[in-house]
N, C-alpha and C positions, 0 to 999 in steps of 0.2 A: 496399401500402406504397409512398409515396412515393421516390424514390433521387433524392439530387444529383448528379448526374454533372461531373467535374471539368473543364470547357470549356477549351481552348487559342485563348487570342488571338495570332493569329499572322497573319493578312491585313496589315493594316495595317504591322506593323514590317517583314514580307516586304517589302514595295512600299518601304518605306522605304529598305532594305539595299541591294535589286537599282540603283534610282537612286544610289543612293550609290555604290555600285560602277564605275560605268559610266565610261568615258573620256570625257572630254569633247573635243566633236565640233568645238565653235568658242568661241572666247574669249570670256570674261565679257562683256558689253557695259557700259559706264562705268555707273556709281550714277547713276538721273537725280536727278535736287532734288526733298529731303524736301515733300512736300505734308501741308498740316494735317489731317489726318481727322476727321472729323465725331465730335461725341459719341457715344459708344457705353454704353450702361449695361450695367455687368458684372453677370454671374448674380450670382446672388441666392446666398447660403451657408443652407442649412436647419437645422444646427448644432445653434444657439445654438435654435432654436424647438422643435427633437425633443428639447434638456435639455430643454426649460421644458415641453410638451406631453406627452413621450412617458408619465411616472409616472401623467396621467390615463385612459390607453388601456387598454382592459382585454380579455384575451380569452373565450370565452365558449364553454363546451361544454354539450350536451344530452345528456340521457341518456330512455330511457321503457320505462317497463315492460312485458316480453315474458312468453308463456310457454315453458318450454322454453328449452334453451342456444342461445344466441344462434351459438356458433363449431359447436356440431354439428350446427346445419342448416345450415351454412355462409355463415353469418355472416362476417362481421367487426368486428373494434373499431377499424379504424383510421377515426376522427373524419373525417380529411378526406377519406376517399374515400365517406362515409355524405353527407357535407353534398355533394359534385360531383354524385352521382347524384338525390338530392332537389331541390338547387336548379336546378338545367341538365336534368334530365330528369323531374324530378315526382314520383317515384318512387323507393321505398326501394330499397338495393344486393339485389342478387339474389339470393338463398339456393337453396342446393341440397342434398342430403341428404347427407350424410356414408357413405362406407361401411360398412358393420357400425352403423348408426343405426336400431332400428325406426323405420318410418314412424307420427310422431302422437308418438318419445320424443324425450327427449332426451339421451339415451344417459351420462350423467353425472346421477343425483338422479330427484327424482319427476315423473310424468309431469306438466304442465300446472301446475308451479308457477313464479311470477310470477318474475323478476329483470331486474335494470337494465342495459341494456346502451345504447353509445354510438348517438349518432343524427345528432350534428353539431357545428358548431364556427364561429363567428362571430366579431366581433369587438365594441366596445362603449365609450363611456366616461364617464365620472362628471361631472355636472353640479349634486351639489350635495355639501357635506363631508358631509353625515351618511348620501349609501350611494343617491342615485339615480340613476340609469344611462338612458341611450340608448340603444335599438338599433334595429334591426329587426324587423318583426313577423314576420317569413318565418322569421328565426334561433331563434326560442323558439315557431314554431306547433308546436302537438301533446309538446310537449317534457313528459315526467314531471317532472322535477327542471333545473333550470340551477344551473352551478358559474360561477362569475369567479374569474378569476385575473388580480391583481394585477402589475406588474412585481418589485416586490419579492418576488415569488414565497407570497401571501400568496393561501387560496381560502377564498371565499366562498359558501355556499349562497346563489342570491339567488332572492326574491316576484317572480314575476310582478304588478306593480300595475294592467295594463293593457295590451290592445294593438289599433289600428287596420290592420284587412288592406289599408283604401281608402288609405290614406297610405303604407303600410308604417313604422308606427312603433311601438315601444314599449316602454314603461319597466319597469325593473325597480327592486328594491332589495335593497340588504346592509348590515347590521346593523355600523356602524362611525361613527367620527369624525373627525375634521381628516382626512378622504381628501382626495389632494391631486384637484380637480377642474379644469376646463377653460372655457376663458373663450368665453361666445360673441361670433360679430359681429352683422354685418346682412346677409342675403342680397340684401336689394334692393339694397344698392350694389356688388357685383363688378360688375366687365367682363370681356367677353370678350377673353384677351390676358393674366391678370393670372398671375403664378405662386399655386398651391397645392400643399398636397403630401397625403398619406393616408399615413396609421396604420393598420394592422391587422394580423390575423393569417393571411394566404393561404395555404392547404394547411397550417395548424396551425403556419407560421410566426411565432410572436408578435414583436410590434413592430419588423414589417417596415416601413420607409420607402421610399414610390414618391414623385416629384415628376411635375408637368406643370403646364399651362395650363389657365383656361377657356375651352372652346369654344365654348361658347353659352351664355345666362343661364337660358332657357327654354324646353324643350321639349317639347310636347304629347304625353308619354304616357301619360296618366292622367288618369282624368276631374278628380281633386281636386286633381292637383298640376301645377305646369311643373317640371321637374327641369333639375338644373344638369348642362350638358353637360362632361365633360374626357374630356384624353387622356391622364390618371393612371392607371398602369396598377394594375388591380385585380383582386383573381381571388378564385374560393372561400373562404371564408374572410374577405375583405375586409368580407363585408356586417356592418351596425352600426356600422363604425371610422367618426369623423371625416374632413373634409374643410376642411383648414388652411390660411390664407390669411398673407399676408409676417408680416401680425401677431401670428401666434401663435393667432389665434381662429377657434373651427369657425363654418363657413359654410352646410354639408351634412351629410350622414348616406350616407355611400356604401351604394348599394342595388343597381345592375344593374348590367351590360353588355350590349353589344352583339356578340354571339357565334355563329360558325358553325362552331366545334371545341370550346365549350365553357370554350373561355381565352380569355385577352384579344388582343381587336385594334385596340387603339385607342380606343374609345369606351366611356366606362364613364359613368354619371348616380349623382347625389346628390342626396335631399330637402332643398330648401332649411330651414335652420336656422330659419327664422323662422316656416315653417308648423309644423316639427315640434314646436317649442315650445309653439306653439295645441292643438296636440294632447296635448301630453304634460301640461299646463295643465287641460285637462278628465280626460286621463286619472288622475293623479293626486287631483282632486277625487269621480270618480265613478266612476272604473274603466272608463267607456265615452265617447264621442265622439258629441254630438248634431248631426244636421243637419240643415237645413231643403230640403224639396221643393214643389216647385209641379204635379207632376202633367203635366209634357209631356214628348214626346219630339223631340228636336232635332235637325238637320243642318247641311249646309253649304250657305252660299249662294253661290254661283257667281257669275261674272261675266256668264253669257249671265243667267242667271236675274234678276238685279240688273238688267242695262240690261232686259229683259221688264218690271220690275217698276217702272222708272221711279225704281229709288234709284240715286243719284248713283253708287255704288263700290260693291262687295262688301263687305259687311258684316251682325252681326246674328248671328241664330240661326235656322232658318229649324224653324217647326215644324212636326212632322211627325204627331203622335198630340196627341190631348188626351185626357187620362184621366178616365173616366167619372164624376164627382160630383167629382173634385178641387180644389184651389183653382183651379186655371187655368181650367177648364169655369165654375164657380160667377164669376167674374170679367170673364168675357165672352173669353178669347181662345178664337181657332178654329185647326183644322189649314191650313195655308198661311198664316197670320201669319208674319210677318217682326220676333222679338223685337231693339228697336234698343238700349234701355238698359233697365236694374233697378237703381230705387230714384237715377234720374240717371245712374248709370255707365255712359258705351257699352259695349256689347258688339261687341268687332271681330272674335274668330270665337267656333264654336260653344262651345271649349271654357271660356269667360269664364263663358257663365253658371251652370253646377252649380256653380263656385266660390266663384260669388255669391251663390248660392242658398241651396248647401251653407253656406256662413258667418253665415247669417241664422237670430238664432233663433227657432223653432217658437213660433207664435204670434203672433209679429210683423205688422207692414202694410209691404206695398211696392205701390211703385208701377212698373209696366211698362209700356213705353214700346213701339209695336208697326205696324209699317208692314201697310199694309193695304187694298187698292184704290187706292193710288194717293196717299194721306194716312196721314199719322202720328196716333197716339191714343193718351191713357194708358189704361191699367185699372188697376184697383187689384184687392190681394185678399190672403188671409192667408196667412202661409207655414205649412206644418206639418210634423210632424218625418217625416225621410227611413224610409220601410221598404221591405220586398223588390218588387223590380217585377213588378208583375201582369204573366200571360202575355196575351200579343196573340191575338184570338179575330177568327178568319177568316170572311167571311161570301161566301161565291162561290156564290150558288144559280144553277144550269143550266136555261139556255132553252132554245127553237129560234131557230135564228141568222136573222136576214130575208135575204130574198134581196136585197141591194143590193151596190153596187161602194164601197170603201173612199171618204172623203173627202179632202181636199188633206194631212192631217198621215197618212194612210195608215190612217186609221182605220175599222172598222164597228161601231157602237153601237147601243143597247139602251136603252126605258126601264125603267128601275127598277120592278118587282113592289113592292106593298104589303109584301110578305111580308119583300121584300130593304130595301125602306125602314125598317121595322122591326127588324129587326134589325142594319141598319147605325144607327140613331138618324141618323136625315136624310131633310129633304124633299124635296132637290136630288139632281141627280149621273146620271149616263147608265154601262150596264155595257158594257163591251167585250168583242164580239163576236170582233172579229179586228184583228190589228195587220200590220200589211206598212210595209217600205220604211222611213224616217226613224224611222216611233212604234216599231217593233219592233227596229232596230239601238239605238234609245235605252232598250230594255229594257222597254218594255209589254205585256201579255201577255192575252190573254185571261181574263176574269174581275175585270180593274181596273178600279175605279170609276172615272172625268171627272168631279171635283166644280169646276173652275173654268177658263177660259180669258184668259188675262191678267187684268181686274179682274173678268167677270161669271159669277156663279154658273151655274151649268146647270141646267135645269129638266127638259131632256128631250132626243131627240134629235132630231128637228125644229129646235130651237134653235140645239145646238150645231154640228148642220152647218153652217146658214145666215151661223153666227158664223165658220166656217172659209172656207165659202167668200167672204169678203170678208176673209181675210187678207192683207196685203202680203208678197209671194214673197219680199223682199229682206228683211224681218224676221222674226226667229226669232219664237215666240210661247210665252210659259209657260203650261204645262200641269199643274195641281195633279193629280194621279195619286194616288188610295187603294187601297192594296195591304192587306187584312186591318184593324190597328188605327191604321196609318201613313200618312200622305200624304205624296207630295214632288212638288217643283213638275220639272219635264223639259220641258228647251228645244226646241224642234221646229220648223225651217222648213217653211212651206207646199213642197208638190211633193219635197220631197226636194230641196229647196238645201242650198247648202253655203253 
């Protein structure tokens, strides 16, 4: 059970009284000459936008069927402490046996029969008259039944029509007309700086008003989205409500925060309005959310790695796995390709391209644009629709180690067994032996493949020494490294420079 406890503001007027009090110790000094002050734009009044907004916010409770009494396993039905522990811990509130309760009854009715008890509490709101809704997906996963309640105090059983867990969105509907609905914007045009405010219902407070700014337009924490950063404060119960900008129109979908108590400190993110649309667009058409994949797995491309590789800046996607018969493999890219654009659009970092990828539909042609020894090259190839990713299949067969002394990147290498060539699918590549000094502080380990060094494939190890020892000491040199189904390229100066 939630308690409000009644706060005394008293700091401030304190400090106020104690100086007012005081004797004064030396005489005013004369008024100097009024100076013009610069413009100043006065706050903004939220008002007049929480009339015109707030009748389309709606809040949002879950219920799902259990067996057995919910409060005499010791349960509870309080909504917002069902949704704190689910959303911020993963996990439903913690039931414990009731005294005088057989274990397996439920001490009120028959053993193992079904009823509905609360699960959570969201927020939500209407984006078209005749009854469909916004939220999130997280707010109705697993949910038996959802209720909306209206400001006018009006509830509505409402359909799940669809929901995407990669986006966190999804729509619902209830069975109504001239609801008063809510107007979108554009999330590509906020700034950072700008006022917004959020609607919802935190800890089951319905159409609670927070205000703040945006903090960021974009931030990578999801493979399919950039979310919009503010310092609106949002808590439990927030997720689903709107995120309102001067004009009155939602911008976002308040979905996180960033939490070390499980309340808010400051930073909370919202689905931009423009993606969530896209989604809710196919949701509504098909109930589900198509996307297009190419079959690689990607990283980040560094700045040592980038001057190693001879591209002007950091930039790209640098890949790491190519999936076995996939479009990507069937098209010609390889693992340490350097993906620069899809389909013309650069890619500035890694998380650009599932976005771009993901948006393309299944079946389609793109063309991929891919740094690569030292030159750029398109490939072309087909997109097709996104499914679960295969697990990575490890291939580390054990040698006897040779008797040699490590080479200038600290390394002792191996050639490649028939048996390891075959199962890794490759001609090339050297296994490692042992790693000391620069290759092992960079995370190499025995059993990692050496499929490249700066542009030249490795044939064997004879090769790749000969290549090391004509390194320049004062240059780092990239190291394409296959770990299992993954490569990544790792910066290594000769000798262990720094």
């Amino acid at each position: 059970m939630i308690r409000l406890n009644k706060t005394i503001l008293t700091s401030t007027l304190l400090a106020a009284s104690v100086f007012a009090g005081m004797p004064a110790a030396h005489a005013a000094p004369a008024a100097a000459p009024a100076v013009a002050a610069p413009g100043v734009a006065a706050l903004p009044d939220f008002a007049d936008i929480v009339d015109r907004t707030g009748p389309g916010v709606v809040n949002i409770r879950t219920t799902e069927r259990v067996r057995g009494n919910a409060q005499a396993q010791g349960g509870t039905d309080d909504p917002e402490m069902q949704e704190f522990f689910r959303r911020f811990f993963g996990i439903p509130i913690p039931r414990q046996q009731q005294p005088g309760t057989p274990r397996g009854g439920n001490g009120s009715g028959k053993q193992g029969q079904q009823e509905e008890v609360p699960r959570g509490v969201g927020s939500g709101f209407i984006i078209s008259a005749d009854g469909f809704i916004l939220t999130n997906a997280h707010v109705v996963e697993g949910a038996s039944e959802v209720y909306v309640t209206l400001t006018d105090k009006r509830e509505f059983k409402a359909r799940i029509v669809g929901s995407d867990t990669r986006t966190d969105v999804a729509v619902l509907k209830i069975d109504g007309s001239n609801l008063p609905r809510l107007t979108m914007g554009d999330s590509d045009k906020i700034r950072a700086g700008e006022w917004v405010l959020a609607i919802g219902s935190p800890f089951g407070l319905e159409n609670t008003v927070t205000a703040g700014i945006v903090s960021a337009k974009a931030r990578d924490t999801g493979d399919y989205l950039p979310l919009i950063q503010t310092d609106v404060a949002v808590n439990p119960g927030n997720s689903g409500g709107p995120l309102i900008n001067l004009k009155g129109e939602v911008i976002g979908i308040n979905s996180q925060i960033y939490s070390r108590s499980g309340g808010f400190m400051g930073i909370s993110f919202a689905v931009p309005i423009d993606e969530a649309l896209r989604v809710a667009d196919q949701l509504k058409a098909s109930g589900r959310v198509t996307r297009g994949r190419i079959g690689v797995q990607i990283g980040e491309v560094t700045k040592d790695v980038a001057e190693s590789l001879g591209l002007a800046r950091a930039q790209g996607a640098l890949v790491q796995r190519v999936e076995q018969g996939g479009p990507a493999e069937k098209g010609g890219i390889e693992a340490g390709d350097i993906i620069l654009k899809f389909n013309g659009t650069a890619i500035e970092r890694p998380s650009d391209l599932p976005r771009m990828v993901g948006a393309t539909k299944p079946g389609a042609k793109a063309t991929v644009s891919v740094w690569r020894k030292g030159s750029a090259r398109d490939v072309s190839l087909t997109v097709v629709e996104l499914e679960a990713d295969k697990p990575a299949k490890a291939a580390e067969e054990k040698k006897a180690k040779p008797d040699n002394a490590p080479n200038a990147l600290g390394l002792i290498v191996s050639d490649l067994s028939d048996a390891q060539k075959k199962e890794l699918k490759t001609d090339s590549g050297v296994l490692v032996e042992s790693a000391t000094g620069s290759a092992a502080a960079a995370g190499i380990r025995p059993g990692d493949v050496v499929q490249r060094l700066n542009e030249v494939d490795i044939a064997d190890a004879k090769q790749f020494n000969q290549l090391v020892s004509k390194l320049d000491s004062k240059k780092r040199a990239a190291v394409l490294v296959r770990r299992g189904d993954s490569s990544q390229f790792v910066p290594l100066r000769p000798n262990g420079g720094n």
